[in-house]
MMTF fields as JSON, N, C-alpha, C and O atoms, coordinates in Angstrom:
{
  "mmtfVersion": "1.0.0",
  "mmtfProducer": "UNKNOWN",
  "numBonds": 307,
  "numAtoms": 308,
  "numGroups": 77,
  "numChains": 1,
  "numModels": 1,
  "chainsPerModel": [1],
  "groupsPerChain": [77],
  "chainIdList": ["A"],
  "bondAtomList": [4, 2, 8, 6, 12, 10, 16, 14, 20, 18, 24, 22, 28, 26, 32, 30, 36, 34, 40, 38, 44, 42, 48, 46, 52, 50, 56, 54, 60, 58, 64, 62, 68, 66, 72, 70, 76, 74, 80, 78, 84, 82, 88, 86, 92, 90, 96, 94, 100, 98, 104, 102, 108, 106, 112, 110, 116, 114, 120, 118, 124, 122, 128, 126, 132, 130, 136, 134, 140, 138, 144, 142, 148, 146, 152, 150, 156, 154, 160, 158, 164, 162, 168, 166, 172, 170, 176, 174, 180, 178, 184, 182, 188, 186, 192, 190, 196, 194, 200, 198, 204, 202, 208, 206, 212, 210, 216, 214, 220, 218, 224, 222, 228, 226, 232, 230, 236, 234, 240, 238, 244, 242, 248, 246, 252, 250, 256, 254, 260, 258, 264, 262, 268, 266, 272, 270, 276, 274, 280, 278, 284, 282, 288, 286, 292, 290, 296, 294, 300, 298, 304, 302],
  "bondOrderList": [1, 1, 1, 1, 1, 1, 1, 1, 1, 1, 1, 1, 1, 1, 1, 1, 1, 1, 1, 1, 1, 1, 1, 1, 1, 1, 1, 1, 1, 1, 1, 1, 1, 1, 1, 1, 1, 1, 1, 1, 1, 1, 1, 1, 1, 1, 1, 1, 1, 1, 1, 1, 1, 1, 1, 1, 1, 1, 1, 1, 1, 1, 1, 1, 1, 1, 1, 1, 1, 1, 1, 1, 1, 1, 1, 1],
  "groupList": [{"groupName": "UNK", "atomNameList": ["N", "CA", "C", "O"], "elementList": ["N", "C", "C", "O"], "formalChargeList": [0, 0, 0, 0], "bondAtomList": [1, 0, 2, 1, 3, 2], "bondOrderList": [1, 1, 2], "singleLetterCode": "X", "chemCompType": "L-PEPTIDE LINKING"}],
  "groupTypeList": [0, 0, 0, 0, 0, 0, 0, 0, 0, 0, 0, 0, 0, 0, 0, 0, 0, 0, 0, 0, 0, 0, 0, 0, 0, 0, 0, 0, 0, 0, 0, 0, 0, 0, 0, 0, 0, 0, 0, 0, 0, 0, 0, 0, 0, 0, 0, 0, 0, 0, 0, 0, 0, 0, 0, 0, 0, 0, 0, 0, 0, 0, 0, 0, 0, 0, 0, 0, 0, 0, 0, 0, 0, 0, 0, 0, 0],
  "groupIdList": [1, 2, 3, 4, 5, 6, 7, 8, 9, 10, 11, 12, 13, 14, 15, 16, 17, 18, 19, 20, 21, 22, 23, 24, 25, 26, 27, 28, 29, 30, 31, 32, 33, 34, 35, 36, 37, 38, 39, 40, 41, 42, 43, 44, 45, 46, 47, 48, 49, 50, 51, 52, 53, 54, 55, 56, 57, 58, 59, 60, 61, 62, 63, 64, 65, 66, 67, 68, 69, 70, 71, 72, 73, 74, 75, 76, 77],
  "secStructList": [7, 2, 2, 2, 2, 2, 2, 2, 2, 2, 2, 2, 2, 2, 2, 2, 2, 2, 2, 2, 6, 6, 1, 6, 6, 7, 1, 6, 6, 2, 2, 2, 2, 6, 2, 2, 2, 2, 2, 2, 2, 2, 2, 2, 2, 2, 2, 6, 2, 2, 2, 2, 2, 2, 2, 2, 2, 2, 2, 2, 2, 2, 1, 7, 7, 7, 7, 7, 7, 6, 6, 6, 6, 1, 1, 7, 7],
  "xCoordList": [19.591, 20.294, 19.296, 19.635, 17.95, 17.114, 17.085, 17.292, 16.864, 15.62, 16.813, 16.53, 17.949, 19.275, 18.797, 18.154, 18.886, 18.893, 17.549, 17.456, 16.802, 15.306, 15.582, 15.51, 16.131, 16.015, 17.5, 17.295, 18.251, 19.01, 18.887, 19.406, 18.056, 17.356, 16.29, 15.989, 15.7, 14.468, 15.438, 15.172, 16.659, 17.354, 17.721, 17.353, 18.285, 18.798, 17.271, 17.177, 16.808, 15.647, 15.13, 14.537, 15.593, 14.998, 16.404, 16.373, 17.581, 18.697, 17.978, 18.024, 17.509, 17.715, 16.402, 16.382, 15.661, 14.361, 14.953, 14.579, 15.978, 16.476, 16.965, 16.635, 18.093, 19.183, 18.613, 19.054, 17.282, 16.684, 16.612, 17.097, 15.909, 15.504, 17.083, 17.006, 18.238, 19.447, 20.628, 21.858, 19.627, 20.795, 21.341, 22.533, 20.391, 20.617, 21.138, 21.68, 21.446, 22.178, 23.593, 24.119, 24.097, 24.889, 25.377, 24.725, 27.001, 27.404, 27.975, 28.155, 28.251, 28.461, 27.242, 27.317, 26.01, 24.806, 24.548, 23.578, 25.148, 24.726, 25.879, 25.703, 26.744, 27.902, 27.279, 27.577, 26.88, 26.371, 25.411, 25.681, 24.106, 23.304, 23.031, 21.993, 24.426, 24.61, 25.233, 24.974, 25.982, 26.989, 25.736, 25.739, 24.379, 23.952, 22.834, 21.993, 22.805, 21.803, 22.043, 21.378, 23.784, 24.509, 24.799, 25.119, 24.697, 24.702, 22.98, 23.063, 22.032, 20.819, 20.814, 20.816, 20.805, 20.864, 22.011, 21.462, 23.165, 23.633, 23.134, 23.007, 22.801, 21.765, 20.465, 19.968, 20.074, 18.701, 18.84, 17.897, 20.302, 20.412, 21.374, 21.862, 21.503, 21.792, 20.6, 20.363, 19.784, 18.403, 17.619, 17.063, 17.795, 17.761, 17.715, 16.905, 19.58, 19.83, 19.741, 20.032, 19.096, 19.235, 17.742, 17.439, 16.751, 15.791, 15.592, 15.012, 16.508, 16.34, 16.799, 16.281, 17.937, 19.116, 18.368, 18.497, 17.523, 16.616, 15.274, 14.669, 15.214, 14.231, 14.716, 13.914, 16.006, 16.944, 16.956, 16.848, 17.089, 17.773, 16.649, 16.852, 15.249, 14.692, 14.049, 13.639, 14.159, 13.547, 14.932, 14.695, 16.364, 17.269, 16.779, 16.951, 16.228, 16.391, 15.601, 15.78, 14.231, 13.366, 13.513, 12.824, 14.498, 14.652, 15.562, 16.34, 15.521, 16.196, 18.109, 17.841, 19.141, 20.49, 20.569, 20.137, 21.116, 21.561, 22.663, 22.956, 23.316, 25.201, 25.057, 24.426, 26.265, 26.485, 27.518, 28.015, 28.181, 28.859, 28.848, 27.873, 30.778, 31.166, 30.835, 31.189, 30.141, 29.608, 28.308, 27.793, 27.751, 26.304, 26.676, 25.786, 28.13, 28.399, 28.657, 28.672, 28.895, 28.892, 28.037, 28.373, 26.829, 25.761, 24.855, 24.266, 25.038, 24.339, 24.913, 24.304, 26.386, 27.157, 27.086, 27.721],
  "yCoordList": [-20.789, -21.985, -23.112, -24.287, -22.731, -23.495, -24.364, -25.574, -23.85, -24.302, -25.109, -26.047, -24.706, -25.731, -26.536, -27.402, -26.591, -27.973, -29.269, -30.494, -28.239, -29.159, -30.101, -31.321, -29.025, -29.806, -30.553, -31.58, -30.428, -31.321, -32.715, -33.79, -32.313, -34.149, -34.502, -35.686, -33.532, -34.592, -35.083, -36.168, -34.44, -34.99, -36.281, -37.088, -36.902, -37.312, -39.274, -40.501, -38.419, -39.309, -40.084, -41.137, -39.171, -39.602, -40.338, -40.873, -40.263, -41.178, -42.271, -43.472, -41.91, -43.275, -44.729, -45.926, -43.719, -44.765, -44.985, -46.139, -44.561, -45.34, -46.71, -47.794, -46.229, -46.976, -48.295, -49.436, -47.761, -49.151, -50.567, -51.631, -50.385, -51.521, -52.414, -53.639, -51.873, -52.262, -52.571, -52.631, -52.728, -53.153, -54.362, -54.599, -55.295, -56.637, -56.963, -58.035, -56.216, -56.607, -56.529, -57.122, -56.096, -55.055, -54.571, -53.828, -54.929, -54.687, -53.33, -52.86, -52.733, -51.044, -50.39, -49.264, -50.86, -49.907, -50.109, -49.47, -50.794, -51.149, -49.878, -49.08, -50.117, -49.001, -47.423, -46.241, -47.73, -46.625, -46.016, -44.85, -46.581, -46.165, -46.317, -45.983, -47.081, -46.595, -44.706, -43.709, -44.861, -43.265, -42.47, -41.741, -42.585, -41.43, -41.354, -40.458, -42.645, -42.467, -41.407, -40.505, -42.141, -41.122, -39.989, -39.191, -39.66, -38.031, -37.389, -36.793, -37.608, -37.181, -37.164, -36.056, -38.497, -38.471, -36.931, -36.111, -36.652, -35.65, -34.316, -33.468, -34.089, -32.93, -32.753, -31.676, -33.748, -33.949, -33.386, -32.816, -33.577, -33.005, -31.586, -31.161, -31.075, -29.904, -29.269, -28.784, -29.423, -28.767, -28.295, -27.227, -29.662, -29.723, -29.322, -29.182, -28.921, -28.003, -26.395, -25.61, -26.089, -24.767, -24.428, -23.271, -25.235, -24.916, -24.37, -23.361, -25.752, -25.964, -24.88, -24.354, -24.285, -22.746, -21.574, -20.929, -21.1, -20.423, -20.322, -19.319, -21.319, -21.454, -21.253, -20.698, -21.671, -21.884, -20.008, -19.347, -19.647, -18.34, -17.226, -16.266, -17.693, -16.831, -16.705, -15.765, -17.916, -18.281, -17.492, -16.54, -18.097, -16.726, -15.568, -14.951, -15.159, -13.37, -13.125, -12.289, -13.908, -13.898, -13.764, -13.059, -14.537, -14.873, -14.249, -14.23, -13.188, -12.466, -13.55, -14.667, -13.387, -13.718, -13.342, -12.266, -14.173, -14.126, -14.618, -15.783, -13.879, -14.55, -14.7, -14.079, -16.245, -16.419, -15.576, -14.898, -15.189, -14.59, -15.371, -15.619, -15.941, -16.923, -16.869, -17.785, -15.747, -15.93, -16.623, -16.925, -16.906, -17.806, -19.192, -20.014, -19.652, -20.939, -21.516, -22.658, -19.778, -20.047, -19.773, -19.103, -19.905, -19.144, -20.391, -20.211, -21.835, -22.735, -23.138, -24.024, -22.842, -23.645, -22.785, -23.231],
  "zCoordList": [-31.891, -31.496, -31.19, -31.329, -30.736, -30.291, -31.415, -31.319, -32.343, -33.642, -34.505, -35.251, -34.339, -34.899, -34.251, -34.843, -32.992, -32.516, -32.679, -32.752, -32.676, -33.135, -33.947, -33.801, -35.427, -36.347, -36.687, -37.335, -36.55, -36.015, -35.59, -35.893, -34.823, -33.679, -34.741, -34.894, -35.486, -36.733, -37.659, -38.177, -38.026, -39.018, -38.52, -39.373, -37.524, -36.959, -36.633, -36.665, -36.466, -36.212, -38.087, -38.321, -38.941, -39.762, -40.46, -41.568, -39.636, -40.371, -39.381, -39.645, -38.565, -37.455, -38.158, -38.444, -38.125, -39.107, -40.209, -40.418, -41.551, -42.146, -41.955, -42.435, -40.875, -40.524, -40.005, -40.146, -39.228, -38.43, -39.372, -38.987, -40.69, -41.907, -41.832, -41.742, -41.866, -42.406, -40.95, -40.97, -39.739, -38.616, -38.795, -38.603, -39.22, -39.042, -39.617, -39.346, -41.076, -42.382, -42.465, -43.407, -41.9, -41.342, -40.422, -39.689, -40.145, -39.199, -38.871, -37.747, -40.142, -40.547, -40.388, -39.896, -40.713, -40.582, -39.055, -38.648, -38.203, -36.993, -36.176, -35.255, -36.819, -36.188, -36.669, -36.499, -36.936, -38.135, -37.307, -37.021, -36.722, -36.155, -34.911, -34.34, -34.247, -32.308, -32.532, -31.858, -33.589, -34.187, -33.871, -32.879, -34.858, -34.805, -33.955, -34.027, -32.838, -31.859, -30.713, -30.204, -30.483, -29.469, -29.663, -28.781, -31.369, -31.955, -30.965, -29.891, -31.444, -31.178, -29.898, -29.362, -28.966, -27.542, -27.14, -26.405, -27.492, -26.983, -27.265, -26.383, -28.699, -28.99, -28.235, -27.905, -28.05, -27.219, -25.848, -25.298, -25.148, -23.884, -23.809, -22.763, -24.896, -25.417, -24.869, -23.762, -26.133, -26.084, -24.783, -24.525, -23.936, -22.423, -21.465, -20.549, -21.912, -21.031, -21.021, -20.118, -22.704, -23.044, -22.827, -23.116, -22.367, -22.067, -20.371, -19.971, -19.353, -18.398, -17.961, -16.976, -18.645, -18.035, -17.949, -16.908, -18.913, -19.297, -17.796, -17.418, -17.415, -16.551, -15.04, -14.288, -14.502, -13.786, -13.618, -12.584, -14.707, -14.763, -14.253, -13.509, -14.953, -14.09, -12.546, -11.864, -12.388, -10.809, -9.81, -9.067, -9.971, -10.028, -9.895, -8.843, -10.706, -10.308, -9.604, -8.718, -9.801, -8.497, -6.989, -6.252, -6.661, -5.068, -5.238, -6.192, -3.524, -3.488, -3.086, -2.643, -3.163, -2.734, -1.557, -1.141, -0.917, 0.811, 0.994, 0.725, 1.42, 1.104, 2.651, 3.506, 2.67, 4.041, 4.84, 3.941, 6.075, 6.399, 7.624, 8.333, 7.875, 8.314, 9.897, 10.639, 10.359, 11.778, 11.46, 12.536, 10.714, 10.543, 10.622, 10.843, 10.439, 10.682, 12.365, 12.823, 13.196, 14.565, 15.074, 16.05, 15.007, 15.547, 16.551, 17.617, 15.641, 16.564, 17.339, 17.94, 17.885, 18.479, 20.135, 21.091]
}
């Protein structure tokens, strides 16, 4: 899934350097290439997050869990 997404975002980058020559010309190539900026920008935070989860996940298993138990909410009082 990773590597979809990579290349995905190069595809994406390389419509975008097309698209760039032909904004001005063009009010369709301009629609055209906010379309596939906000395509990449969302893949981009795909990627993101499938990195960030991954990392999230192991610091997780690391630390041990400590569940609260509702006398710990009376304890300073």
């Amino acid at each position: 899934m990773k590597k979809e997404l990579i290349v995905s975002i190069k595809e994406k980058e390389l419509q975008l350097s097309k698209l760039r020559e032909h904004i001005d010309k063009s009010e369709v190539c301009a629609d055209l290439y906010n379309k596939v900026l906000i395509e990449k920008a969302i893949l981009t935070k795909q990627l993101e997050d499938l990195q960030n989860k991954s990392i999230v996940n192991r610091i997780k298993h690391l630390l041990p869990r400590q569940e609260k138990l509702i006398c710990d909410y009376f304890r300073g009082k």
